[in-house]
C-alpha positions as CSV (number, residue, x, y, z in Angstrom):
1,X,5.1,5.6,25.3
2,X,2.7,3.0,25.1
3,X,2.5,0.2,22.5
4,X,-0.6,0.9,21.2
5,X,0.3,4.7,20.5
6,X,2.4,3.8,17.6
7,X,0.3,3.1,15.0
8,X,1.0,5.5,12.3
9,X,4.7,6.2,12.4
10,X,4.3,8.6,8.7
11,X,2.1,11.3,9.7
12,X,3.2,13.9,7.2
13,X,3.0,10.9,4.0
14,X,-0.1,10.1,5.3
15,X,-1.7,14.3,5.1
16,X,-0.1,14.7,1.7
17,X,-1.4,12.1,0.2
18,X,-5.0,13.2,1.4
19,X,-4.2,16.6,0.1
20,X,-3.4,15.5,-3.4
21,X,-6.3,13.4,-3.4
22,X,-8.6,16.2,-2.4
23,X,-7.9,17.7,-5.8
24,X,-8.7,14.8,-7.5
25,X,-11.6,15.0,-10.3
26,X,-12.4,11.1,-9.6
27,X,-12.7,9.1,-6.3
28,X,-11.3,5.0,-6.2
29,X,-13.5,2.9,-4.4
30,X,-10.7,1.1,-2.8
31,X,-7.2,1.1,-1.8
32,X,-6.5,-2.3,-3.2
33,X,-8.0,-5.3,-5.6
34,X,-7.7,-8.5,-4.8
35,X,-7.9,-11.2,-7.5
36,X,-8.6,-14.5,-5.3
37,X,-7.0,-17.7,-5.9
38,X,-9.6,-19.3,-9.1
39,X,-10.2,-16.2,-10.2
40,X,-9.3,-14.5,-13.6
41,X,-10.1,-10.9,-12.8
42,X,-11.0,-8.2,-11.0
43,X,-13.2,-4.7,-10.5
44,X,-12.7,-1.5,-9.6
45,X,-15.3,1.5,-9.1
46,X,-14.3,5.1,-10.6
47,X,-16.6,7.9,-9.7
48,X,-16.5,11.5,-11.3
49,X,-17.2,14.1,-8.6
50,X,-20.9,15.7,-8.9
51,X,-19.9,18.4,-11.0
52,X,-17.1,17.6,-12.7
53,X,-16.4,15.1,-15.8
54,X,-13.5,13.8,-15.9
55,X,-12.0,11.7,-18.6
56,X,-9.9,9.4,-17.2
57,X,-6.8,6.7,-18.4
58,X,-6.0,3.5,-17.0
59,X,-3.0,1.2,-17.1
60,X,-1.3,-1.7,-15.3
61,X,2.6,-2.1,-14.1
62,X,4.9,-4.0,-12.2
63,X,5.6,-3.1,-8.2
64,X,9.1,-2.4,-10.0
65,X,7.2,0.4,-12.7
66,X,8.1,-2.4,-15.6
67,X,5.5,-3.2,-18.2
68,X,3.4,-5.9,-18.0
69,X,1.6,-8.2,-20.5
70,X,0.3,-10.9,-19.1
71,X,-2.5,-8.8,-17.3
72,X,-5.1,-6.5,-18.9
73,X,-7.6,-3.2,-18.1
74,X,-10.4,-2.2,-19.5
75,X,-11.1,0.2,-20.1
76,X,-8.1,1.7,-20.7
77,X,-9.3,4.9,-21.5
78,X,-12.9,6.2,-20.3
79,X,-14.8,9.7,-19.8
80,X,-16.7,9.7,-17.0
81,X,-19.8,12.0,-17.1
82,X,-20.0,13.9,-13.5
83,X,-21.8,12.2,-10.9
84,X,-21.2,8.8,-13.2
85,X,-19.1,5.8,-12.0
86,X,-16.8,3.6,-14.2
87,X,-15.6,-0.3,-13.6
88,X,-12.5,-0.6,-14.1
89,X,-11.5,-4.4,-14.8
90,X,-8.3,-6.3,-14.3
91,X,-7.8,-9.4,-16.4
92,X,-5.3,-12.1,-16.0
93,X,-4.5,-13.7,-19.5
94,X,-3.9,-17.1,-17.8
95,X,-0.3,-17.6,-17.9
96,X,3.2,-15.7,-17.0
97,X,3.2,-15.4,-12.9
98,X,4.5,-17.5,-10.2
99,X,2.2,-20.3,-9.6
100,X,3.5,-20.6,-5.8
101,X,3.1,-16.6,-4.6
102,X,1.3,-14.0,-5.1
103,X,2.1,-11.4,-7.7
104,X,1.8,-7.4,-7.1
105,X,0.9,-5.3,-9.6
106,X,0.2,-1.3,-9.6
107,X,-3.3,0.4,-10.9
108,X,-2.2,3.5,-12.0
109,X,-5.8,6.0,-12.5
110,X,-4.5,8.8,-14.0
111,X,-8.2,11.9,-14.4
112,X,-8.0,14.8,-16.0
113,X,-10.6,17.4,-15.6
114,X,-12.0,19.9,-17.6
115,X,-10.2,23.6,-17.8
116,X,-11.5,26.6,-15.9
117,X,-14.2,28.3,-18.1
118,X,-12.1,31.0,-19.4
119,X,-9.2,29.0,-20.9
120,X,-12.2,26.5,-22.5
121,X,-11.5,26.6,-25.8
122,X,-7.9,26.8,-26.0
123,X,-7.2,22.9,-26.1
124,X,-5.9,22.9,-22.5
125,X,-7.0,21.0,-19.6
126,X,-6.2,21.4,-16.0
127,X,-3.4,19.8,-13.6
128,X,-4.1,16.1,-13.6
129,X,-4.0,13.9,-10.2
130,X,-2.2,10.0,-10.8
131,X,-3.6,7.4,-8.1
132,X,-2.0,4.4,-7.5
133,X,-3.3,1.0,-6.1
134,X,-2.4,-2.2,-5.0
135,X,-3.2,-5.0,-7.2
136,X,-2.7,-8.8,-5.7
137,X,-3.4,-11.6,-8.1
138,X,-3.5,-15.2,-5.9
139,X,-3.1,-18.2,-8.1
140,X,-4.7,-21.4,-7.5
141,X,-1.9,-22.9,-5.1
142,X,-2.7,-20.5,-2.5
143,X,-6.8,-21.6,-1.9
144,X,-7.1,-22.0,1.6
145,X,-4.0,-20.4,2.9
146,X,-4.9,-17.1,5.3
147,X,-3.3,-13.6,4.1
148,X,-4.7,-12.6,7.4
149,X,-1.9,-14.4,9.7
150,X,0.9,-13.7,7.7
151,X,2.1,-10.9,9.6
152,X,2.1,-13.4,12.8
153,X,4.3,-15.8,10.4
154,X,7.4,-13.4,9.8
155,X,11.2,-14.0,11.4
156,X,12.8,-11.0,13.2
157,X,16.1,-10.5,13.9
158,X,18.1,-7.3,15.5
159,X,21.0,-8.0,13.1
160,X,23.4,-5.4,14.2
161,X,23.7,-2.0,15.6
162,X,25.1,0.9,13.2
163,X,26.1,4.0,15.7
164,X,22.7,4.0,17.7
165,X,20.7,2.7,14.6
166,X,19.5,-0.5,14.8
167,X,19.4,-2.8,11.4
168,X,16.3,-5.4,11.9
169,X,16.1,-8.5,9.5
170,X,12.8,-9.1,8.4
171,X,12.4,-12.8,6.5
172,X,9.2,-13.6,4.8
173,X,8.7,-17.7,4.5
174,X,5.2,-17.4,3.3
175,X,3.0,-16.5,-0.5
176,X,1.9,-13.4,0.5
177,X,3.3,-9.6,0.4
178,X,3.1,-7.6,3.6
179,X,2.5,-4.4,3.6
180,X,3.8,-2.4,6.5
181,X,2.7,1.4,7.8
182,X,5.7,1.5,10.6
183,X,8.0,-0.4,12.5
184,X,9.1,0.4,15.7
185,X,11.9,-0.7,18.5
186,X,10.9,-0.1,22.6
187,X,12.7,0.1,25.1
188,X,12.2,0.8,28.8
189,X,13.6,3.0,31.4
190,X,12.9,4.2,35.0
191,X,10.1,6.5,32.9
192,X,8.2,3.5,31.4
193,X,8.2,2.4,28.0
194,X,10.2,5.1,25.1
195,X,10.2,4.6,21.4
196,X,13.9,4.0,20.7
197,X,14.2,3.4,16.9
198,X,11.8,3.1,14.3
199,X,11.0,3.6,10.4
200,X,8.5,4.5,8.4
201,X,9.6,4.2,4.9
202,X,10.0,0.3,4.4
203,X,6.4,-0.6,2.4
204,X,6.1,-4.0,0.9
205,X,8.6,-7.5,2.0
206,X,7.9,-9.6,-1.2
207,X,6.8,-13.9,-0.8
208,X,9.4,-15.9,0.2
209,X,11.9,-13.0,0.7
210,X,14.3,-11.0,3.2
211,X,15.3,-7.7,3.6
212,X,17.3,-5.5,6.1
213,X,15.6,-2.4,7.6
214,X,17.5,0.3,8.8
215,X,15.7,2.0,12.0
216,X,16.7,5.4,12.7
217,X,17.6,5.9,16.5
218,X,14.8,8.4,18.1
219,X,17.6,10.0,20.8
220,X,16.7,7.8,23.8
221,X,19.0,5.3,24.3
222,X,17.0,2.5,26.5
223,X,17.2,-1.0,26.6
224,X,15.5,-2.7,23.9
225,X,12.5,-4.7,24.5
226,X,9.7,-5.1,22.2
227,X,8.8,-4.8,18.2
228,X,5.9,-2.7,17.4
229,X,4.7,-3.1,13.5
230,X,1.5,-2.1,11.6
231,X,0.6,-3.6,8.4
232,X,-2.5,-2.9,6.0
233,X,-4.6,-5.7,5.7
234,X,-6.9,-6.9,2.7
235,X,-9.9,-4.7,3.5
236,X,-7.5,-1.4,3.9
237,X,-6.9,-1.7,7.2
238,X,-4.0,-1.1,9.7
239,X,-2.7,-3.8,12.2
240,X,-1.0,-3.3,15.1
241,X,1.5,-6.5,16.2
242,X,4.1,-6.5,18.9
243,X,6.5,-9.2,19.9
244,X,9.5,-9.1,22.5
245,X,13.2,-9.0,22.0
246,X,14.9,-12.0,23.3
247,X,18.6,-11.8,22.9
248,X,18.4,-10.3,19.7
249,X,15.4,-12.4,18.2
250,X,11.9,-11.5,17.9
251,X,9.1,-13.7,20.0
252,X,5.4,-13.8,20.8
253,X,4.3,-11.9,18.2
254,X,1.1,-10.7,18.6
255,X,-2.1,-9.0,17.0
256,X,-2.4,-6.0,19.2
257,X,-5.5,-4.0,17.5
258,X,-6.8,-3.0,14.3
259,X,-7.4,0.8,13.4
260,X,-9.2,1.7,10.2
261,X,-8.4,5.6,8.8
262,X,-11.1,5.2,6.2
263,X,-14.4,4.0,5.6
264,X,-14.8,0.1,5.7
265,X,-14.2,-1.4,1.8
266,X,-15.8,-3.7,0.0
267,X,-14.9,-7.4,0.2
268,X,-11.0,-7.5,-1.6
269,X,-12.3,-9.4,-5.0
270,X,-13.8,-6.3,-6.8
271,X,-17.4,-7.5,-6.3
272,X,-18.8,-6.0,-3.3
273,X,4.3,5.3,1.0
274,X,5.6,5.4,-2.4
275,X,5.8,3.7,-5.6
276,X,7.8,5.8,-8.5
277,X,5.8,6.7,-11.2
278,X,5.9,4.4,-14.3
279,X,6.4,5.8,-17.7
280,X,3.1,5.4,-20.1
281,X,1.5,7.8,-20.4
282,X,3.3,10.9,-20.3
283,X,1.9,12.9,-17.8
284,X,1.7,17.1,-17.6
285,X,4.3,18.5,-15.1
286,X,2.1,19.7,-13.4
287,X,0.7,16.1,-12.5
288,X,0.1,15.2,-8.7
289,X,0.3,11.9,-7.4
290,X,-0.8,9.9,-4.4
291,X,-0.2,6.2,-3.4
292,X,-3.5,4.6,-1.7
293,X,-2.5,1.9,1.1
């Protein structure tokens, strides 16, 4: 298996989530807002499909699902002719983050269209679709600093072996979150290079933080010899890295490619695989729900 062939280790994740959105009565014009460092808010474009209104709700959380109340949305509640598009804005009310990282909040765009014409009239409303984005507020400290290397600035260790799992230490010394798509182990035999571990659960490693990963053994049993990672970038895209494994450390770590699955984004300030769903509002049962990047 070559390097470059594992770039999107959560097939399945990734197909759901476009199924859910295709029954979506609104379309987000991003996968992520970025609130740059000097900055005290944010945009995001809602658009109602063609011919259907929708009226939509919006509301902010932590990455954890906790309240928040040091950041603000408006509008929090919106109906959104068909064919219309909505700004959404994200506020920062000036105090109550780290002044050293970057904080990660969740956009949570919860539509609601109108019923099917024969139940019109009986103060019902079809399923309803809940989209979540990334939000990244960047105080002041971090002016300057590149998001876009921070990938190249992680530690990796193989810390141990469980059975034929392998448990990788992953230590984040820098401001930013990363944001993974898949992680990978390599090893090579007599018939080239074979994926021998990998996972593609693990989403976000937090600012100055470590965490183990468990990678689940694939059933060949090679030697190890390189790391294969993907991340998403600011502008929605995934980066592929690789780095080799030197006596149980990771080094050389390298940009390999990037690979965009959607349409290029605006710039990541507003102006141009899964979080749990927080409580307010209180959704239908028969809500869907996708996670975008």
């Amino acid at each position: 298996m070559n390097k470059c062939k594992v770039l999107v280790l959560a097939p399945a994740l990734a197909l759901a989530s476009l199924l859910q959105l295709a029954a979506a009565a609104v379309v987000v014009q991003r996968t992520r807002l970025i609130i740059e460092p000097g900055e005290r808010e944010g945009a995001v474009v809602v658009s109602a499909l063609p011919r259907t209104p929708s009226l939509t709700q919006v509301w902010l959380t932590a990455a954890d699902g906790a309240d928040v109340d040091h950041f603000s949305v408006m509008p929090a509640l919106s109906l959104i002719k068909a064919g219309d598009s909505q700004n959404i804005r994200v506020i920062y009310q000036g105090e109550g983050v780290a002044a050293d990282r970057e904080t990660l909040l969740r956009l949570n765009i919860q539509d609601a269209a109108p019923t099917r014409s024969e139940l019109q009239g009986q103060n019902a409303v079809s399923s309803t679709l809940l989209q979540v984005i990334k939000v990244f507020y960047r105080p002041q400290a971090l002016r300057g600093q590149d998001p876009l290397g921070a990938p190249l600035r992680l530690r990796w260790t193989i810390k141990e072996r469980k059975g034929r799992d392998y448990v990788l230490r992953l230590e984040n010394p820098g401001p930013f979150h990363i944001v993974f798509a898949g992680l990978a182990l390599l090893g090579r035999d007599d018939k080239g290079a074979e994926l021998v571990a990998s996972d593609s659960e693990f989403q976000v490693l937090d600012p100055m933080a470590s965490v183990d990963v468990l990678l689940r053994a694939s059933g060949i049993d090679a030697p190890v010899r390189q790391l294969v990672f993907s991340t998403v970038n600011d502008f929605g895209m995934t980066e592929v890295f690789s780095g080799d494994v030197v006596n149980g450390a990771i080094a050389g770590v390298e940009r390999v490619r990037a690979v965009s699955s959607r349409p290029a984004e605006p710039g990541p300030s507003g102006t141009d695989p899964a979080v749990p769903p927080s409580a307010p509002p209180r959704p239908p049962a028969s809500t869907a729900r996708a996670a975008l990047g």
